[in-house]
C-alpha positions as CSV (number, residue, x, y, z in Angstrom):
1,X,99.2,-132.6,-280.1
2,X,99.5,-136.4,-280.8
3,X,101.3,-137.6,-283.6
4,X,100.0,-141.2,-285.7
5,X,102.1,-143.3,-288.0
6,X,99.3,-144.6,-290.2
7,X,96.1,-146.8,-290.1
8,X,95.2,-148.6,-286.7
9,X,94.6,-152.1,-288.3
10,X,97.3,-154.3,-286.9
11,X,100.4,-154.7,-288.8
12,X,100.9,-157.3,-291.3
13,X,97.1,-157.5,-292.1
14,X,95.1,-155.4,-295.1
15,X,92.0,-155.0,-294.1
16,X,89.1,-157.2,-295.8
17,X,85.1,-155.9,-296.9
18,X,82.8,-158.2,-294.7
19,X,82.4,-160.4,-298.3
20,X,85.5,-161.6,-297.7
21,X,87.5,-159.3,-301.0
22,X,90.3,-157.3,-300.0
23,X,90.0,-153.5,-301.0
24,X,92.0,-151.7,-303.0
25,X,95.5,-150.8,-301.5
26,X,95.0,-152.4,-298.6
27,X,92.1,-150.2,-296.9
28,X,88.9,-150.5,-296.1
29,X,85.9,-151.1,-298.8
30,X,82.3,-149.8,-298.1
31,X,80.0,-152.4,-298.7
32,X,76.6,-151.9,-301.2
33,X,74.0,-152.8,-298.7
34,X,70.8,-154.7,-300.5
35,X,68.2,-153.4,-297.7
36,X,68.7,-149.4,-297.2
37,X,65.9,-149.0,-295.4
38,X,66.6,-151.8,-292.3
39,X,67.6,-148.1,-290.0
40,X,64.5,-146.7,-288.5
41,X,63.0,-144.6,-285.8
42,X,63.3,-141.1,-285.2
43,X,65.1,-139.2,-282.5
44,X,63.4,-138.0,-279.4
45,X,63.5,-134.8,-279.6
46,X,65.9,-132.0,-277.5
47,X,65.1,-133.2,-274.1
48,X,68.7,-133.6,-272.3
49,X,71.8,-132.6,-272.0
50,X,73.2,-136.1,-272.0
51,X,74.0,-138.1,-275.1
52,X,72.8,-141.6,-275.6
53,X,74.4,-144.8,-275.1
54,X,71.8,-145.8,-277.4
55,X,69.7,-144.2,-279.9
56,X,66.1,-143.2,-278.6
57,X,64.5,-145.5,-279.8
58,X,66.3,-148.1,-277.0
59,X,66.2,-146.4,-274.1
60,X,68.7,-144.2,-274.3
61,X,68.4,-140.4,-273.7
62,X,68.6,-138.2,-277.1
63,X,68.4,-134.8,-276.8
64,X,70.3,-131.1,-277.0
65,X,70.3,-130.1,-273.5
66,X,71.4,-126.7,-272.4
67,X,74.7,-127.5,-271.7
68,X,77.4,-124.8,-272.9
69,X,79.4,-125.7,-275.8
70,X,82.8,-125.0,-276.7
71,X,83.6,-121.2,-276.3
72,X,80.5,-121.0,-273.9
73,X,78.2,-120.5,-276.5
74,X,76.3,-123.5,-276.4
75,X,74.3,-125.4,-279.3
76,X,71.3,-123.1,-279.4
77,X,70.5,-121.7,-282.4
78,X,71.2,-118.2,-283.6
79,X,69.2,-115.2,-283.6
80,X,70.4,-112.8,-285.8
81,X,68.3,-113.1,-289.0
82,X,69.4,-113.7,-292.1
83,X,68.7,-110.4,-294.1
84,X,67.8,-109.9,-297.3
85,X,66.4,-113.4,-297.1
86,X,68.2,-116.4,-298.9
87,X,65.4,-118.6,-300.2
88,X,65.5,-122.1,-301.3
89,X,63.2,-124.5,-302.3
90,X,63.1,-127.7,-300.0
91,X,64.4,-131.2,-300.9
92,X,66.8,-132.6,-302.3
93,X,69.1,-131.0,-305.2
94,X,72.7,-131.8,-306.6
95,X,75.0,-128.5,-306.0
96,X,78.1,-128.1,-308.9
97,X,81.4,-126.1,-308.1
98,X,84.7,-125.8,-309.0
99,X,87.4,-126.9,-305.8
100,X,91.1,-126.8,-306.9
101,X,90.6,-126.5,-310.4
102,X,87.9,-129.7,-310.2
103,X,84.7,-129.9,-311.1
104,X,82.7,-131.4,-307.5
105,X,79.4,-131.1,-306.7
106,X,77.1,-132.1,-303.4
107,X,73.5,-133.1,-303.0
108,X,71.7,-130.6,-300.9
109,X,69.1,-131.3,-298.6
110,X,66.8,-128.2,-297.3
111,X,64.2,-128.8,-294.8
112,X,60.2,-128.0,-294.8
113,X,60.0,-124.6,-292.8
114,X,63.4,-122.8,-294.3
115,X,62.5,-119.1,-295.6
116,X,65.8,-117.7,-296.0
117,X,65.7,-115.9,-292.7
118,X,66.2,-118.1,-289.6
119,X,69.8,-119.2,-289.7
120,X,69.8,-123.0,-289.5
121,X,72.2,-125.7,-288.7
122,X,74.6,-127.4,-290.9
123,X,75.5,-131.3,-291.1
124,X,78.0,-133.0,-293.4
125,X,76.9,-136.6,-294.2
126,X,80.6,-138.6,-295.5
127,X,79.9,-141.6,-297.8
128,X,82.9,-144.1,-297.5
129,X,85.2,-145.7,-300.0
130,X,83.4,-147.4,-303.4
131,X,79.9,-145.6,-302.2
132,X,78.9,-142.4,-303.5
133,X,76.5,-139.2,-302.2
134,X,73.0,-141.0,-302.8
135,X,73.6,-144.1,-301.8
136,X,74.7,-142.7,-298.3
137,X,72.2,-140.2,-298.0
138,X,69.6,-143.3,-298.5
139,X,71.2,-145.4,-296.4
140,X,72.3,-143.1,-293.5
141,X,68.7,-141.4,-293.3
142,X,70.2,-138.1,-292.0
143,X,67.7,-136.2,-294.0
144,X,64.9,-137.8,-292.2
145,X,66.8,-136.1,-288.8
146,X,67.4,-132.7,-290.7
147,X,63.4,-132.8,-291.7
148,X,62.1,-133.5,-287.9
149,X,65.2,-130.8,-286.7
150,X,65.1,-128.4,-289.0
151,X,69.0,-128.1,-290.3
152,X,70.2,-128.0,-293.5
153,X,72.0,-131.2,-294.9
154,X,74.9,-132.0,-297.1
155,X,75.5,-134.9,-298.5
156,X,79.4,-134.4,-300.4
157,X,80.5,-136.3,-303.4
158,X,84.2,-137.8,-303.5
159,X,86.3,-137.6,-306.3
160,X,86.3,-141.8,-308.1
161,X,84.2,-142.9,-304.9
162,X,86.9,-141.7,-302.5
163,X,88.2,-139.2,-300.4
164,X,91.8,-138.1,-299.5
165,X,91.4,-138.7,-295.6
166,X,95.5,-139.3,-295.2
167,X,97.0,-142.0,-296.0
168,X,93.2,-143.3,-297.3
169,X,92.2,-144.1,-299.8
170,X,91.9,-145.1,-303.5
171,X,95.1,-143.3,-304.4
172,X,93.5,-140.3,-305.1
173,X,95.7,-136.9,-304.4
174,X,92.7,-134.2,-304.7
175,X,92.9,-131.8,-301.9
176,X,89.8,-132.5,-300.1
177,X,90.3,-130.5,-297.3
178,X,89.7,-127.5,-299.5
179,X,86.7,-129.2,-301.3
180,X,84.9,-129.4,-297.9
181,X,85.9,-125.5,-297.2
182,X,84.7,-124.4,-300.5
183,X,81.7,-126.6,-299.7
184,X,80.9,-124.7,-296.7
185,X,81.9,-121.3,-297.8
186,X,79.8,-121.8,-300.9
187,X,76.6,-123.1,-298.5
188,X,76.9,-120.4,-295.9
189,X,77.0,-117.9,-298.4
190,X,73.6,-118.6,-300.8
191,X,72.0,-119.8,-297.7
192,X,71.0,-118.8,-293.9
193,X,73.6,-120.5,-292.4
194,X,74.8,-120.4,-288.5
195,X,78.5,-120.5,-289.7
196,X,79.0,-121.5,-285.5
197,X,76.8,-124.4,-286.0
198,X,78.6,-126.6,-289.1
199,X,79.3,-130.4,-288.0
200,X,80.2,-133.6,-289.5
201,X,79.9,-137.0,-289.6
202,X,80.6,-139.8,-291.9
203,X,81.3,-143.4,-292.2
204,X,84.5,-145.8,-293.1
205,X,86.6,-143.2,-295.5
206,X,84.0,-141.3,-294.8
207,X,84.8,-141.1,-291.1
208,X,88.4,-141.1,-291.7
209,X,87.9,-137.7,-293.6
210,X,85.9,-136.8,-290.6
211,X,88.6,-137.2,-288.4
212,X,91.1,-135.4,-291.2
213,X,88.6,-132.6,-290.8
214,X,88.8,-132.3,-287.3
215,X,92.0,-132.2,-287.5
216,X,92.5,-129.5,-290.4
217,X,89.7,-127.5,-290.0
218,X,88.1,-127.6,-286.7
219,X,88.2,-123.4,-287.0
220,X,84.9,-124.1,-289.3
221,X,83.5,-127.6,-288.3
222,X,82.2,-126.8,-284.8
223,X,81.9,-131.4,-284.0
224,X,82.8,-134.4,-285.6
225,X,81.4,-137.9,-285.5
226,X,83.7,-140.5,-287.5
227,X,81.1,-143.7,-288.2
228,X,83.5,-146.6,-288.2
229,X,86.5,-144.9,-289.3
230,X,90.1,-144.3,-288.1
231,X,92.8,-142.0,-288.0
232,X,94.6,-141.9,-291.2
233,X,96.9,-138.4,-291.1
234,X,100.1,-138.5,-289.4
235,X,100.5,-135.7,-287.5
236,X,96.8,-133.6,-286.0
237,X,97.2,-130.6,-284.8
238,X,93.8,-128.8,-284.7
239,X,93.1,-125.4,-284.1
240,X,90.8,-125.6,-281.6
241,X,89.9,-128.5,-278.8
242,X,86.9,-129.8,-281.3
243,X,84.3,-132.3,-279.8
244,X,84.7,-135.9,-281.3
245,X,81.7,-138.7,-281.0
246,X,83.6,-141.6,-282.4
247,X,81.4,-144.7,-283.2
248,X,83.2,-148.0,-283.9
249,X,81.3,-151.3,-284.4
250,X,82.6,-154.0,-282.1
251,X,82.3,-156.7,-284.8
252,X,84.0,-154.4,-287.2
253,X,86.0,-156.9,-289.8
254,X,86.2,-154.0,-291.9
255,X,88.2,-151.6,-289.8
256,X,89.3,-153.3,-286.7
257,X,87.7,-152.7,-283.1
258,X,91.6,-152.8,-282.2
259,X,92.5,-149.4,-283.9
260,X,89.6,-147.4,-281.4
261,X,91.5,-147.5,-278.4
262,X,94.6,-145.3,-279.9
263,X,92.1,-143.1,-281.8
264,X,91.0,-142.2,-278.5
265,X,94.1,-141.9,-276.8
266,X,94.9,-139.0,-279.3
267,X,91.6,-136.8,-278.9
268,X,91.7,-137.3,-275.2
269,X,95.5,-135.6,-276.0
270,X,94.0,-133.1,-278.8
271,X,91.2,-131.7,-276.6
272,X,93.4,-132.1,-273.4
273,X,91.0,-134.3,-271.9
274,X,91.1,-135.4,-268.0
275,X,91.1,-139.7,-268.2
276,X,89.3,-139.9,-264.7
277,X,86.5,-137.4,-266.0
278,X,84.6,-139.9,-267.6
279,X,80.6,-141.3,-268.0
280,X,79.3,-144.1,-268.8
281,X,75.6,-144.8,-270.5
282,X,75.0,-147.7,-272.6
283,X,77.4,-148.7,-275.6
284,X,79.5,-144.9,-274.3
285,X,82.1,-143.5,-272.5
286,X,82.0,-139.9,-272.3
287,X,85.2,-137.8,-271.1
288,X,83.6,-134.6,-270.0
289,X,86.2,-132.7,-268.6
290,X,88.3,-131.5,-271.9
291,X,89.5,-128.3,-272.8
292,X,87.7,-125.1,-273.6
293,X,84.6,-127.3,-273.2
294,X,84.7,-129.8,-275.8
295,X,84.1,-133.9,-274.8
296,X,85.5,-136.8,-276.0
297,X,82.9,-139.4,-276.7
298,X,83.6,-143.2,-277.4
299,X,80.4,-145.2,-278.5
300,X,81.6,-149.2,-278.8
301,X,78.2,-151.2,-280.0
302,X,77.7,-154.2,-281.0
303,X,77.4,-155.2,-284.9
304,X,79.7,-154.9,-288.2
305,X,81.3,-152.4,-290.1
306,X,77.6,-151.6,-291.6
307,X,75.9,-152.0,-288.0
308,X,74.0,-148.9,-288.2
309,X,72.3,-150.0,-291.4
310,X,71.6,-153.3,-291.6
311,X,72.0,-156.0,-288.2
312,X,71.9,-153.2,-285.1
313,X,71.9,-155.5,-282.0
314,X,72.1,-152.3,-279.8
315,X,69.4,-150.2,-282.0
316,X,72.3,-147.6,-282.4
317,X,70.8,-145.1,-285.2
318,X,73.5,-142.5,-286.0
319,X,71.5,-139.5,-286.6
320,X,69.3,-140.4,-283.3
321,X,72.7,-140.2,-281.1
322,X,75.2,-138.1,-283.5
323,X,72.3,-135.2,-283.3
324,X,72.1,-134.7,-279.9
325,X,75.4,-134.8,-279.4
326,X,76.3,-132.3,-282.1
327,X,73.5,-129.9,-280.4
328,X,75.7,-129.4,-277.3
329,X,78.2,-127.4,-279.3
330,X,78.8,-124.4,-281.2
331,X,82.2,-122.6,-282.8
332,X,83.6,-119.7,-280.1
């Protein structure tokens, strides 16, 4: 497997927020948007097996598709019935635990229709550095997709405002890794869970924790989709080839468009992905020939490092394209 040295921004550099400050240590700050609600539309529904260049709303194609996932088993979801029953009310709810010896917690977001008995989905929503669980889950609008879709959503909360992706970011030396596996164990346990079916996406340290994830513990995440993130762990060896959508703005002053070419030079190595085995729709390149099934996504539109939820010249929603794309796939 490939082996990184560090952050992609180029040397000699810290990255700055798009207000001009420099973040702490060097890496990248998420920015407090003032208009949460600038992402809109709604996906298109499970339709094809191709994911979009753009989100539904533009054109592009959103959907499942029956396309066999990695290990053959495809994105469909599972029929064995959870029984007894594991009821929960719907909405939103903050979720306490103790991970290494820490008190964490997660919001919680159940859709209309769950009864306990029809295993459901699972989708990790990552807020990034100086952000926090609500604000994301307001601005990312992923439990508007887990409503229409029927999937159980977690939003997880960082330890200061941060996670421990690598070598990012805000000094903190928690063991998140083991937060997010406690997170899951904890979720697929109290509630109907396809434990094949668990995914997740996040943005700025948020996505760099997706990518340390996929990495570390691509035996329980079944997809990833970093949101303008990078690679921030030296050496990624995961166990499985895991699927990887990774979304970088092209106007990205946050982290640097420049980075997302060697971030995708190492999953095309990590999934063992044929280079001339590749598709193009819209804003993506899709390399479809990659081991044990997975792909290799690399979505490039146009806007800043808070594209998707504020100025979106492309309409590129996350949820709308990140969805369908997730769909395709399912642990072995």
């Amino acid at each position: 497997m490939a082996s990184r040295d560090g952050p992609t921004e180029p040397a000699g550099s810290a990255p700055t927020a798009e207000n001009g400050a420099t973040p702490e240590s060097g890496v990248p700050e998420d920015l407090a948007l003032d208009d949460p609600t600038a992402m809109g539309g709604q996906a298109a529904g499970p339709s094809s097996a191709e994911v979009s260049g753009g989100s539904a709303g533009s054109g592009g194609t959103a959907g499942m598709g029956d396309a066999a996932g990695v290990g053959g088993a495809g994105g469909g979801p599972a029929t064995r019935a959870c029984s007894p029953a594991r009821p929960h009310a719907m909405g939103t709810s903050t979720v306490n635990l103790q991970s290494g010896g820490v008190n964490r917690s997660y919001l919680l977001h159940i859709p209309p229709g769950y009864d306990g008995t029809k295993p459901l989905a699972l989708v990790f929503d990552v807020h990034g550095y100086s952000s926090f669980a609500s604000e994301q889950l307001v601005r990312s609008k992923w439990d508007e997709m887990a409503d229409n879709e029927g999937f159980v959503l977690i939003d997880p909360e960082g330890v200061d405002k941060s996670w421990n992706a690598g070598s990012c970011c805000g000094g903190n030396n928690q063991d998140d890794v083991k937060y997010f596996r406690d997170v899951v164990a904890k979720a697929t346990a109290e509630l109907c869970i396809d434990e094949k079916r668990v995914y997740v996406s996040g943005h700025s340290n948020g996505g760099a924790m997706a990518y340390r994830l996929a990495c570390e513990a691509a035996d329980i995440f079944a997809a990833a989709a970093p949101v303008c993130g990078w690679m921030t762990v030296s050496t990624c060896n995961p166990a499985r080839p895991i699927p990887i959508l990774e979304i970088r703005g092209l106007n990205d002053g946050t982290v640097n468009i420049s980075g997302a070419d060697a971030d995708v030079r190492e999953w095309l190595s990590n999934d063992n992905c044929a280079e001339d085995q590749v598709t193009t729709s819209g804003v993506c390149k899709t390399y479809t020939s990659c081991e044990g099934g997975a792909q290799v996504v690399d979505c490039r539109p146009r806007g800043g490092h808070d594209f998707f939820y504020a100025n979106n010249p492309d309409n590129y929603l996350v949820p709308e394209n990140a969805w369908p794309f997730f769909m395709q796939f399912s642990l072995p």
